[in-house]
matplotlib code that plots the C-alpha trace (Angstrom):
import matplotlib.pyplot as plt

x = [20.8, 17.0, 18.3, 20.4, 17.9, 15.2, 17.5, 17.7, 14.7, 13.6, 16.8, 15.5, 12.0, 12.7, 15.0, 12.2, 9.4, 12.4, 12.6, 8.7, 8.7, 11.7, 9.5, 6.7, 8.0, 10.0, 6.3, 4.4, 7.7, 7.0, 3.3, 3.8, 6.3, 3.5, 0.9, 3.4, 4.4, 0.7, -0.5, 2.4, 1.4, -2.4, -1.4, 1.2, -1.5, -4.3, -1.8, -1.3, -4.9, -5.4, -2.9, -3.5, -7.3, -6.1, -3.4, -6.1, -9.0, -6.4, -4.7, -8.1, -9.6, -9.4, -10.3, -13.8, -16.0, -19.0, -21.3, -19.9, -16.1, -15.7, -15.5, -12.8, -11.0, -10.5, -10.5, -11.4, -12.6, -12.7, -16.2, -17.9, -17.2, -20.1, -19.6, -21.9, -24.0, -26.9, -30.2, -33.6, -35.0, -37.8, -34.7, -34.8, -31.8, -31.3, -31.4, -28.1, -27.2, -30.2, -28.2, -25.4, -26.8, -28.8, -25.4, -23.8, -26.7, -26.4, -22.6, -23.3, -26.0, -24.1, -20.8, -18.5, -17.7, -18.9, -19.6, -20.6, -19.4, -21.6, -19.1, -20.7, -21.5, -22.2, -21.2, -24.0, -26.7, -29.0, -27.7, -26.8, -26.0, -24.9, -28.2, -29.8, -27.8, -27.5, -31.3, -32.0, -29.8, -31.5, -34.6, -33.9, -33.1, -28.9, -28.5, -27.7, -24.4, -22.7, -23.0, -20.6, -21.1, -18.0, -19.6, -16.6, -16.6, -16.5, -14.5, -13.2, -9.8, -11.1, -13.7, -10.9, -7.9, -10.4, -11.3, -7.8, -6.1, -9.6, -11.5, -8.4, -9.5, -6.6, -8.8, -12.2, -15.2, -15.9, -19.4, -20.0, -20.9, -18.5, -17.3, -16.3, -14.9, -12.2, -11.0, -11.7, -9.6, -7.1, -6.8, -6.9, -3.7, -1.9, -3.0, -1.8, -5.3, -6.5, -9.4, -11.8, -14.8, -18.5, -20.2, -23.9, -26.5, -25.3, -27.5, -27.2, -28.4, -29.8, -26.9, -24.7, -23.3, -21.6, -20.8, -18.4, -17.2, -16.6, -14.9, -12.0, -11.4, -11.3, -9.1, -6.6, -6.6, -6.6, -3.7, -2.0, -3.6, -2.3, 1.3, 1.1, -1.0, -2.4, -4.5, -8.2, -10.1, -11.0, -9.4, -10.3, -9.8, -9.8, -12.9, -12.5, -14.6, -14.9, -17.1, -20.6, -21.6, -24.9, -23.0, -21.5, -24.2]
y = [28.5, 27.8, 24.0, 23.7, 25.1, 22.7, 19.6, 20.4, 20.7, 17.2, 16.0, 17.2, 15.6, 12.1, 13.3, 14.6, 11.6, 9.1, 11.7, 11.7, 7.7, 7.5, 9.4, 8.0, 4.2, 5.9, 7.0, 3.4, 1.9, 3.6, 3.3, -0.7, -0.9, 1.2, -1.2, -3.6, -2.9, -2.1, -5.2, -7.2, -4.6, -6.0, -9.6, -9.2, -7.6, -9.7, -13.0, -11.4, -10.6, -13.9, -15.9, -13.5, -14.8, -18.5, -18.2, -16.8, -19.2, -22.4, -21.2, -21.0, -23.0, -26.1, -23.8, -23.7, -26.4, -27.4, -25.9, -29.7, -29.0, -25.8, -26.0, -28.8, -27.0, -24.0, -25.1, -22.3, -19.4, -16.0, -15.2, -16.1, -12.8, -11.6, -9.8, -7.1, -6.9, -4.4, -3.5, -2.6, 0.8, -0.8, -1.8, -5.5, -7.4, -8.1, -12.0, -12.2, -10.5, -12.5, -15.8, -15.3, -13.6, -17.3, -19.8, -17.4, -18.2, -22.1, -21.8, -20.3, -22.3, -25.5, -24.2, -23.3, -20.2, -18.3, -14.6, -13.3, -10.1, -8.1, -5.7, -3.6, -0.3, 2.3, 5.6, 7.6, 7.9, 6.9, 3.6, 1.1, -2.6, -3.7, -2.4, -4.1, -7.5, -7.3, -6.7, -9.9, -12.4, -11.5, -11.8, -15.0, -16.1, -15.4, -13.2, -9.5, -10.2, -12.1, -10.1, -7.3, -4.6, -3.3, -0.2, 0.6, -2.5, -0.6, -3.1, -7.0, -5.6, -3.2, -5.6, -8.0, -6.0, -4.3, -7.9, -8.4, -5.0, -3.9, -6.9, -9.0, -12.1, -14.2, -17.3, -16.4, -18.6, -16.3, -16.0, -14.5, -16.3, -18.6, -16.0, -13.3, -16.2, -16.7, -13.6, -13.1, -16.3, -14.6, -11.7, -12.9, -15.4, -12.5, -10.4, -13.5, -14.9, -18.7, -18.9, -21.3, -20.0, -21.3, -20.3, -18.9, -20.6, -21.5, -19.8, -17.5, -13.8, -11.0, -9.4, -12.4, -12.1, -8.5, -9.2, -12.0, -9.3, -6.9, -9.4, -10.6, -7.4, -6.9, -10.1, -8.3, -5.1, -7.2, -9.1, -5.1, -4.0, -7.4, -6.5, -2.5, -3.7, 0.1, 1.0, 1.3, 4.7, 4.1, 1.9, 3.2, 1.7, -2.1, -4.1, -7.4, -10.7, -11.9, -9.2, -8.2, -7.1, -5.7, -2.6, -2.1, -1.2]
z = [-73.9, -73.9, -75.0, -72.1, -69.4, -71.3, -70.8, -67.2, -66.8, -68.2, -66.3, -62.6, -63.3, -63.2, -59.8, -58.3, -59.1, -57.9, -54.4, -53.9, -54.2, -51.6, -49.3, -49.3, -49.7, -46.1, -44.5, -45.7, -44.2, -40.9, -40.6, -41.4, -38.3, -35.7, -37.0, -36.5, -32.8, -31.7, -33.0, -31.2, -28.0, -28.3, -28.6, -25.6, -23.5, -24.2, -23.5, -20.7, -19.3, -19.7, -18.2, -14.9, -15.0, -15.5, -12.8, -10.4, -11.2, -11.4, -8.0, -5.7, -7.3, -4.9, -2.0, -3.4, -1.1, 0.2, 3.4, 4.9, 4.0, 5.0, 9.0, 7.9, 5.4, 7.3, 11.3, 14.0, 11.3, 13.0, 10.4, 8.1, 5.4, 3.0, 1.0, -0.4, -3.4, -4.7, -2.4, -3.9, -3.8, -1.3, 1.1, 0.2, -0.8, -4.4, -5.3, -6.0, -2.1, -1.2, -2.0, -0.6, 2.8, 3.1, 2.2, 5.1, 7.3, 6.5, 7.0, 10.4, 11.7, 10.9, 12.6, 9.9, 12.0, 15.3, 13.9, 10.3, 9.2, 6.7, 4.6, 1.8, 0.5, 3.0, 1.1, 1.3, 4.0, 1.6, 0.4, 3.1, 1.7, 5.4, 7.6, 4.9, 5.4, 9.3, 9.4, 7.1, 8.9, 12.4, 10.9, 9.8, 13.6, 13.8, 16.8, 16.7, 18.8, 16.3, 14.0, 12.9, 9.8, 7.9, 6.1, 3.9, 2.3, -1.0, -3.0, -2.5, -2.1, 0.5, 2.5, 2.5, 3.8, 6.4, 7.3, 8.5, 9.2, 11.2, 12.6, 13.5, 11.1, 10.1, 9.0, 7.5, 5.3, 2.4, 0.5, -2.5, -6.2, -7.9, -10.5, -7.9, -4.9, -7.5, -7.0, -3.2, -2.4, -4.4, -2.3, 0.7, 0.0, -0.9, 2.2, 4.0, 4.9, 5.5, 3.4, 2.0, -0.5, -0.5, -3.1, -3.0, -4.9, -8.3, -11.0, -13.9, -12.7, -15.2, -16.5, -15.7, -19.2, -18.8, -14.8, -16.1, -18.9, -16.1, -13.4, -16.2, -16.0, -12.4, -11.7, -14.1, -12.0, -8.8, -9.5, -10.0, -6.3, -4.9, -5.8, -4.5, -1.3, -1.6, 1.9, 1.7, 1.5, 5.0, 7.8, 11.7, 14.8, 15.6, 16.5, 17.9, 16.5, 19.8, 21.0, 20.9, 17.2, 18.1, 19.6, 15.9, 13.5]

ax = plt.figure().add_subplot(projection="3d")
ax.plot(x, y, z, "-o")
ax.set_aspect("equal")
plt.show()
């Protein structure tokens, strides 16, 4: 009897060993497939990030001109659009707001459009990117009646949807740096806007390096908003280009 039990003993051992090999030969199996498919999910997403950034640089591209072109390229603007950047504690524009605010002053004073619209960050009564803009271009000689402030200009989805759906534009001159007019140009097509881009002054900023990081990003989630066309945080009632902007602060 105690031969027998023995023997089937030493018989169920080599079972066993062969059962713990089938499972975990079943578990490696498995975890080679998920690194498998999550690899395949990284390559398809990053293919996909960026052929959304070439498709939107190669697509407005060519509606990136000169101060000379752009009163050609896009006849009988409504405005010329700024769009907002960072102010200094000290209320001064920052150099990068700076440069655009003074392209959108050339643009003006050679034509390319009758009215400028200042849209930036106004979301706290302590931070004020537009007072800040509005006050800089009259001080450099534009007059205060043409020109308008968009406070809720808190993204360039939002300043350029209010641009249409608020201050009536359906041609505009935009202004911002060459990285970012990419995807302004963008947005307006696909909000069904004529637009041409002029790009501020053409230099490499302080923390240019993680700004172009951040804005491959932001064409990516762009190209998302384009398609859902969500409304911004805040639209309001309509205010006409053709008025007096000094009544609009």
């Amino acid at each position: 009897m105690k031969k027998e039990i023995s023997t089937a003993s030493s018989e169920s051992k080599p079972n066993d060993t062969k059962n713990k090999k089938d499972r975990t030969g079943c578990f490696l199996s498995f975890i080679r497939r998920l690194i498998a498919a999550a690899l395949l999910l990284i390559i398809v997403a990053v293919s996909a990030t960026v052929t959304i950034n070439f498709h939107m640089l190669n697509s407005t591209r060519r509606s990136i001109v000169e101060v000379r072109s752009a009163a050609s390229e896009v006849p009988n603007a409504d405005c010329i659009l700024v769009l907002g950047a960072s102010v200094r504690p000290d209320g001064s524009p920052s150099t990068m707001l700076k440069d655009r605010l003074d392209r959108a002053i050339e643009l003006y004073r050679e034509g390319a459009a009758p009215k400028l619209l200042m849209s930036g960050d106004n979301g706290t009564a302590g931070y004020n990117e537009v007072a800040v803009m509005r006050l800089y271009a009259i001080n450099a000689g534009v007059p205060a009646e043409d020109i308008f402030a968009d406070h809720a200009g808190f993204s360039t989805y939002e300043s350029i949807y209010r641009l249409k759906a608020i201050f009536g534009a359906d041609k505009a001159i935009i202004v911002t740096q060459r990285y970012h007019l990419y995807r302004a140009l963008y947005i307006a097509d696909k909000l069904k806007i004529e637009a041409c881009g002029v790009a501020a002054l053409d230099e490499r900023y302080a923390g240019q390096s993680f700004r172009d990081i951040r804005e491959f990003a932001a064409r990516n989630k762009d190209f998302i908003t384009c398609i859902l066309k969500p409304l911004p945080k805040y639209l309001g009632d309509p205010i006409s280009l053709t008025g007096d902007g000094s009544s609009i602060t």
